[in-house]
KEKE-3310 file (N, C-alpha, C; in steps of 0.2 Angstrom, whole numbers, plus 5000, padded with zeros to 4 digits):
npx = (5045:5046:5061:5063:5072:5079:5088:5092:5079:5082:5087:5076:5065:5070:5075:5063:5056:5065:5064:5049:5052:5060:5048:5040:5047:5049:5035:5032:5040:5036:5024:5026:5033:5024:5013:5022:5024:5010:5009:5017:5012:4999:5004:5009:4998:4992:4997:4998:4984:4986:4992:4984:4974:4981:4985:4974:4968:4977:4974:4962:4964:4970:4959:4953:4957:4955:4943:4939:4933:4943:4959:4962:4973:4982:4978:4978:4989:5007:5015:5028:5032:5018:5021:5028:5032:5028:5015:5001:4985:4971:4963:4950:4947:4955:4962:4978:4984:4997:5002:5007:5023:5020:5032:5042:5040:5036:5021:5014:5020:5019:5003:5002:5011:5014:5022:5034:5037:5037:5048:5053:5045:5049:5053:5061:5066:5064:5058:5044:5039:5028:5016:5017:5006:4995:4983:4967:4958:4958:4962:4968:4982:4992:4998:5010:5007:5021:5028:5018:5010:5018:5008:5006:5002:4998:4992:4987:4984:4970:4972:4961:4962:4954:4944:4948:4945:4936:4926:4934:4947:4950:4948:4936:4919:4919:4935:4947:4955:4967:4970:4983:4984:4997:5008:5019:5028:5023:5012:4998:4983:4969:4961:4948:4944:4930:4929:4923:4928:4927:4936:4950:4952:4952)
npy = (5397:5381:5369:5351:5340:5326:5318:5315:5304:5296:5284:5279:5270:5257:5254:5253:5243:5234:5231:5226:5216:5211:5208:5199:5187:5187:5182:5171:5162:5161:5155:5144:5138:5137:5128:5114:5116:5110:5099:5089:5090:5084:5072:5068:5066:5057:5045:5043:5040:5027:5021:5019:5012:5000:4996:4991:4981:4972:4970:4965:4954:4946:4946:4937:4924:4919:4917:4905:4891:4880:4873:4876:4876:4882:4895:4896:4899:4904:4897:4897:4893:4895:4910:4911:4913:4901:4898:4900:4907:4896:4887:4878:4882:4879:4888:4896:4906:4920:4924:4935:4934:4933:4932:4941:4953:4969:4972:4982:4992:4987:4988:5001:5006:4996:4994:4999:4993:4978:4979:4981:4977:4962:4952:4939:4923:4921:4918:4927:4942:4950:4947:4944:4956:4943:4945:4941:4929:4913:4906:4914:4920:4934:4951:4959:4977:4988:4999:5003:5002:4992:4978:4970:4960:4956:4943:4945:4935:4937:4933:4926:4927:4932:4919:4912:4896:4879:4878:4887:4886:4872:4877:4880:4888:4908:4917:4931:4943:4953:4962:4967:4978:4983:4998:4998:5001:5012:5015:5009:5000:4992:4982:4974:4954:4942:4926:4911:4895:4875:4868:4859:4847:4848)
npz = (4838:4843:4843:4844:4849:4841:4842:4857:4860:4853:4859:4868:4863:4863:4874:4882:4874:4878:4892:4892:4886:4894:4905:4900:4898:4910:4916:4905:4914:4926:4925:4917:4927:4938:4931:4929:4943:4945:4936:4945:4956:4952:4948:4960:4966:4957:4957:4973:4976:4968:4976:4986:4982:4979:4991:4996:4989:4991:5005:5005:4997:5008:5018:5010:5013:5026:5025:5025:5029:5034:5038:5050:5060:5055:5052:5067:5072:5071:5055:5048:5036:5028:5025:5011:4995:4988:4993:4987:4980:4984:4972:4977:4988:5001:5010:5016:5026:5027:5045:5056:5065:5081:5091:5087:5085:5092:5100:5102:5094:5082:5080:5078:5068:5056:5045:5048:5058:5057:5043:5027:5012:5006:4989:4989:4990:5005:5021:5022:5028:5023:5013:4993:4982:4974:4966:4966:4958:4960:4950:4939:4933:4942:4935:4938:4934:4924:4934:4942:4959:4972:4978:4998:5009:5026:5042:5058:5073:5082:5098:5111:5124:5139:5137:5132:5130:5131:5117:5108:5113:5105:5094:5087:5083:5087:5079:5078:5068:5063:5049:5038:5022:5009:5000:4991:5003:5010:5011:5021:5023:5036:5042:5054:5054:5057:5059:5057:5064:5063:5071:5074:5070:5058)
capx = (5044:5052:5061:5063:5079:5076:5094:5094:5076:5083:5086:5070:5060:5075:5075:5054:5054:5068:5058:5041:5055:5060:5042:5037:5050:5047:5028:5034:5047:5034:5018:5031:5036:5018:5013:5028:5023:5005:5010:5021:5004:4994:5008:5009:4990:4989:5001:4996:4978:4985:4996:4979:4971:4984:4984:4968:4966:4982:4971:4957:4966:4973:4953:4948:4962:4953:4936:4933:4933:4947:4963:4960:4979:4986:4975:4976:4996:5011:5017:5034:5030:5014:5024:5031:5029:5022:5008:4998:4977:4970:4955:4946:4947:4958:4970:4984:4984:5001:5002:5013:5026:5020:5036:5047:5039:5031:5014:5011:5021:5013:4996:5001:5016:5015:5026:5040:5039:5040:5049:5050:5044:5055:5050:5066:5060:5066:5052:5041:5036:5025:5017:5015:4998:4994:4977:4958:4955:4966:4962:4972:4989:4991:5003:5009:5009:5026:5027:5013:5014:5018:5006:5008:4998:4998:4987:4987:4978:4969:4969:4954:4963:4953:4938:4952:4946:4932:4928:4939:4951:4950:4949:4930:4918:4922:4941:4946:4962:4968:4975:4985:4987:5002:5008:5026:5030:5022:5003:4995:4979:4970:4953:4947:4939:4928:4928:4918:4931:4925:4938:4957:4952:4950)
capy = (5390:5376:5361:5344:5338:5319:5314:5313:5301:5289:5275:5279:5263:5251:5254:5252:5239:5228:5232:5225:5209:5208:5209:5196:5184:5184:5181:5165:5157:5162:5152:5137:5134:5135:5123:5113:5113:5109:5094:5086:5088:5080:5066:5064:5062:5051:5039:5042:5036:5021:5017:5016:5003:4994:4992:4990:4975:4967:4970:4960:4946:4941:4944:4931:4919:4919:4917:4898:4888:4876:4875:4878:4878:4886:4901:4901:4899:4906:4896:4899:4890:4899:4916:4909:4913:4896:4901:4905:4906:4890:4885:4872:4886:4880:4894:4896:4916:4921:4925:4940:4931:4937:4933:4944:4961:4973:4973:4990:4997:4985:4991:5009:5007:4989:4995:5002:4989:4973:4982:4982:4969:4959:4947:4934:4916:4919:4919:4933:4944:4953:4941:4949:4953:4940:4945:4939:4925:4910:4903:4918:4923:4943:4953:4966:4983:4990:5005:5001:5000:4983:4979:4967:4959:4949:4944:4946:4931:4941:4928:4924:4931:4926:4916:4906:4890:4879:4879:4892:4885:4871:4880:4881:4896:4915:4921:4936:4944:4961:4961:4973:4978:4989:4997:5002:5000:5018:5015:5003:5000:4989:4977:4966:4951:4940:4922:4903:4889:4871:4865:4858:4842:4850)
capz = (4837:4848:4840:4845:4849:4840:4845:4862:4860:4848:4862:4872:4861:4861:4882:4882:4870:4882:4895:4892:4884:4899:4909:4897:4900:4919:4916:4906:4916:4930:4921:4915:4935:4940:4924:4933:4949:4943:4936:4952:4961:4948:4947:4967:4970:4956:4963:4980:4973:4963:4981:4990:4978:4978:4997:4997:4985:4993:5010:5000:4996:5014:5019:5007:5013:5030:5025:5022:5040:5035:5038:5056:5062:5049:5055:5074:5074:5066:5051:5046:5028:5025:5023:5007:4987:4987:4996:4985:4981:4980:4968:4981:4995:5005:5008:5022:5028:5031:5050:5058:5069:5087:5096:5085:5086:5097:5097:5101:5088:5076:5081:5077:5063:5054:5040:5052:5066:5052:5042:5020:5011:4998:4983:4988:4991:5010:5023:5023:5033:5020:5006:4988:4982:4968:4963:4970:4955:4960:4940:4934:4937:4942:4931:4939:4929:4925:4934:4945:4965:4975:4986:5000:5016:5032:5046:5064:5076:5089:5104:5113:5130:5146:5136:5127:5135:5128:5109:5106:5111:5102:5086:5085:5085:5083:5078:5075:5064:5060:5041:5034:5017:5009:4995:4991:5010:5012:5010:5025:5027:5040:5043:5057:5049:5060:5054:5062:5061:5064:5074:5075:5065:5048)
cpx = (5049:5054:5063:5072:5079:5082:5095:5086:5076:5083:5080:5063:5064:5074:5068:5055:5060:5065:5053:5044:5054:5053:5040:5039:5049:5041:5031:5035:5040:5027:5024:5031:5028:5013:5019:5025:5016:5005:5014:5016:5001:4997:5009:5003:4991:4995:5000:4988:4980:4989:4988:4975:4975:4983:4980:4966:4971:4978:4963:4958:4969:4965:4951:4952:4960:4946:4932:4939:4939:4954:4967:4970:4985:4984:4975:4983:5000:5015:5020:5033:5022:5016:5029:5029:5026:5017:5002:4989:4975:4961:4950:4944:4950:4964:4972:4986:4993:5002:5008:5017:5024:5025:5042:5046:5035:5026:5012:5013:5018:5008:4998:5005:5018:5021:5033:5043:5039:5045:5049:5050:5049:5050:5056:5061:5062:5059:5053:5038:5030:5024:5013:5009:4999:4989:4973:4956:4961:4964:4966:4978:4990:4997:5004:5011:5015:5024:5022:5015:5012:5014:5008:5003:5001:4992:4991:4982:4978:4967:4964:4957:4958:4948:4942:4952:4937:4933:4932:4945:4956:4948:4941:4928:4921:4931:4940:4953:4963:4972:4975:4987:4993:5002:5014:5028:5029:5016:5001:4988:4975:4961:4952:4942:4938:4926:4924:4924:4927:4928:4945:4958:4953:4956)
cpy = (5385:5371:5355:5341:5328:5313:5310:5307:5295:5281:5274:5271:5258:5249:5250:5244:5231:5227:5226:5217:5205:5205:5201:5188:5182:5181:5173:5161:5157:5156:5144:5134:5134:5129:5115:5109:5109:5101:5087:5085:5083:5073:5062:5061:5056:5045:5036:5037:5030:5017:5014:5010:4999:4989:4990:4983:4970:4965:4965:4953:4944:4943:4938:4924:4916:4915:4910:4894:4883:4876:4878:4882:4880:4896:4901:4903:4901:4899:4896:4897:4893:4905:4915:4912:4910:4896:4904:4904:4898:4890:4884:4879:4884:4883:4896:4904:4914:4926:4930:4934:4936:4937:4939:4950:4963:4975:4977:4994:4995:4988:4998:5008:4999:4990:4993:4994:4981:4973:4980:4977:4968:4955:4942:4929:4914:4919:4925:4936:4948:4949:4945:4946:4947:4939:4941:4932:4919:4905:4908:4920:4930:4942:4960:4971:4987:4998:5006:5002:4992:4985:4971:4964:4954:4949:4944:4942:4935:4934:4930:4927:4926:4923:4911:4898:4888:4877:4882:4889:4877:4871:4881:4887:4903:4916:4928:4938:4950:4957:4968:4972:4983:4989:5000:5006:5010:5020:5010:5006:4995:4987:4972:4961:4945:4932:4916:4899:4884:4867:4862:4854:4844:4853)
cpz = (4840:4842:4844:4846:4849:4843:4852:4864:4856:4851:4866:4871:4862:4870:4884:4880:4876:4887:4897:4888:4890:4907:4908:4897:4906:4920:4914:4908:4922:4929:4921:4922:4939:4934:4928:4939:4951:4943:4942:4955:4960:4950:4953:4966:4965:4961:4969:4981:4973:4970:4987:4987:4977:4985:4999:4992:4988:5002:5010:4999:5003:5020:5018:5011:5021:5030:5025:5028:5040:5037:5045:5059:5062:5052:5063:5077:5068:5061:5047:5038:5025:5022:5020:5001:4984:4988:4992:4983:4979:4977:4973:4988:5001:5008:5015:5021:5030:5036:5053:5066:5077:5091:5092:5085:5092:5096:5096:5098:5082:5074:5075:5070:5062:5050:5042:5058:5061:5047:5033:5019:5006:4995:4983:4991:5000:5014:5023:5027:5030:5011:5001:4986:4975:4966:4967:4965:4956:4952:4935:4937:4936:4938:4935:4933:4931:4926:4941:4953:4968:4981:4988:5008:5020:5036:5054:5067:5081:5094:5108:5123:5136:5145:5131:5131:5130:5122:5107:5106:5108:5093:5083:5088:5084:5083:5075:5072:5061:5054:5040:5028:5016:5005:4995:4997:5013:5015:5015:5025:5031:5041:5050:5055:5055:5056:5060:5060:5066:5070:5075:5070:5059:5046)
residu = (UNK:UNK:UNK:UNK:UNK:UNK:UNK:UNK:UNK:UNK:UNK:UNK:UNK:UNK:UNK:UNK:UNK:UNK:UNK:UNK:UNK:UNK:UNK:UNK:UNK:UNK:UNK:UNK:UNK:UNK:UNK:UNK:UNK:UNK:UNK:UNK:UNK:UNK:UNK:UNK:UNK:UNK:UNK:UNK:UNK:UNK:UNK:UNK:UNK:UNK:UNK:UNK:UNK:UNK:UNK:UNK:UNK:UNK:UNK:UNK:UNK:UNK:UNK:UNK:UNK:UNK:UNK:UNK:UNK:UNK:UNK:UNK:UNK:UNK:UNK:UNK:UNK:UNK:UNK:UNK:UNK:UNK:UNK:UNK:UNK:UNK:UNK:UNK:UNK:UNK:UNK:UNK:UNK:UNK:UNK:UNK:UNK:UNK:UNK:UNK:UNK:UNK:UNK:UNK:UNK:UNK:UNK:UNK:UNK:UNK:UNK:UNK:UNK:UNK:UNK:UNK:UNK:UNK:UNK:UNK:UNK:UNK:UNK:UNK:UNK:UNK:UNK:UNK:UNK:UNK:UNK:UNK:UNK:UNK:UNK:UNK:UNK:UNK:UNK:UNK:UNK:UNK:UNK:UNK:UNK:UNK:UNK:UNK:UNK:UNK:UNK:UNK:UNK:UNK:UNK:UNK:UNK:UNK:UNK:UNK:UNK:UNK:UNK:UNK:UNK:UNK:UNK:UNK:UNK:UNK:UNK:UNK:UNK:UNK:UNK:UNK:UNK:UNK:UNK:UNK:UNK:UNK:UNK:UNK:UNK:UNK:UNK:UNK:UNK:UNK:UNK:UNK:UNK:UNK:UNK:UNK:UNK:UNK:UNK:UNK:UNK:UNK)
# end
């Protein structure tokens, strides 16, 4: 008859048992950081989301500010007083686009990098190179949401080059105007908007 020698198996469960602890553990921490990294993701895109509609509505409002034929020479020249906090939507429609200064940048980095070749925007009352959005209803005043991203816009006159003579260049007939939106100086996006002005007189 064999026996059993239960002595030297007495730590054999306590070994096991740490074991399948320790197994268990790993899996955890392993699930937690994946849980983790899960959310990061989630929490970029949205953001990244909430930063494209922003510059997209900020890209909205410096459409609309083009779109009604007055104000002619406010619109075909830069105006150092239009890219102010003052500036802002008016009821009647007659609204003053804030204009990218063409002598102070380089066109062709603009084209390609507005953000970088302008550089960030502020909310001081100095001139602007980048005017904050302030909502599309000018009967309401926007609020931004805490937390939210800033959006912001300008325009670009595209000159009439070798047809700029004529009406054109007395401020009537077609213009044209690259606008950009932005959003927490990371987000741009970009529109050409085709407008009719009446003329210099108006």
């Amino acid at each position: 008859m064999k026996t059993l020698n239960y002595a030297k198996q007495s730590g054999a469960v306590l070994v096991i048992a740490l074991v399948m602890l320790l197994v268990l553990t790993l899996l955890a921490t392993s699930s937690m950081r994946g849980t983790a990294l899960d959310a990061r993701i989630t929490g970029n895109h949205r953001l990244a989301v909430e930063q494209l509609n922003m510059a997209n509505a900020a890209l909205r409002e410096g459409e609309l500010r083009l779109l009604d034929p007055f104000n002619v020479l406010e619109k075909t020249q830069y105006v150092a007083g239009n890219c102010s906090l003052e500036n802002t939507l008016n009821i009647s429609g007659f609204n003053k686009p804030c204009l990218v200064d063409e002598s102070s940048i380089n066109i062709d980095q603009y084209f390609v990098r507005p953000i970088r070749e302008l550089g960030a925007a502020t909310n001081g009352n100095e001139e602007l190179q980048w005017m904050p959005y302030r909502g599309l209803d000018p009967s309401e005043e926007f609020v931004q949401d805490e937390g939210a991203p800033s959006g912001y816009w300008n325009a670009f006159y595209i000159k009439a080059g070798e047809i700029e003579s004529g009406k054109v260049l007395h401020g009537e007939g077609e213009h044209y105007f690259l606008v950009t939106g932005q959003a927490d100086n990371e987000v741009a996006v970009q529109s050409t908007v085709k407008t009719f002005l009446f003329g210099l007189n108006n």
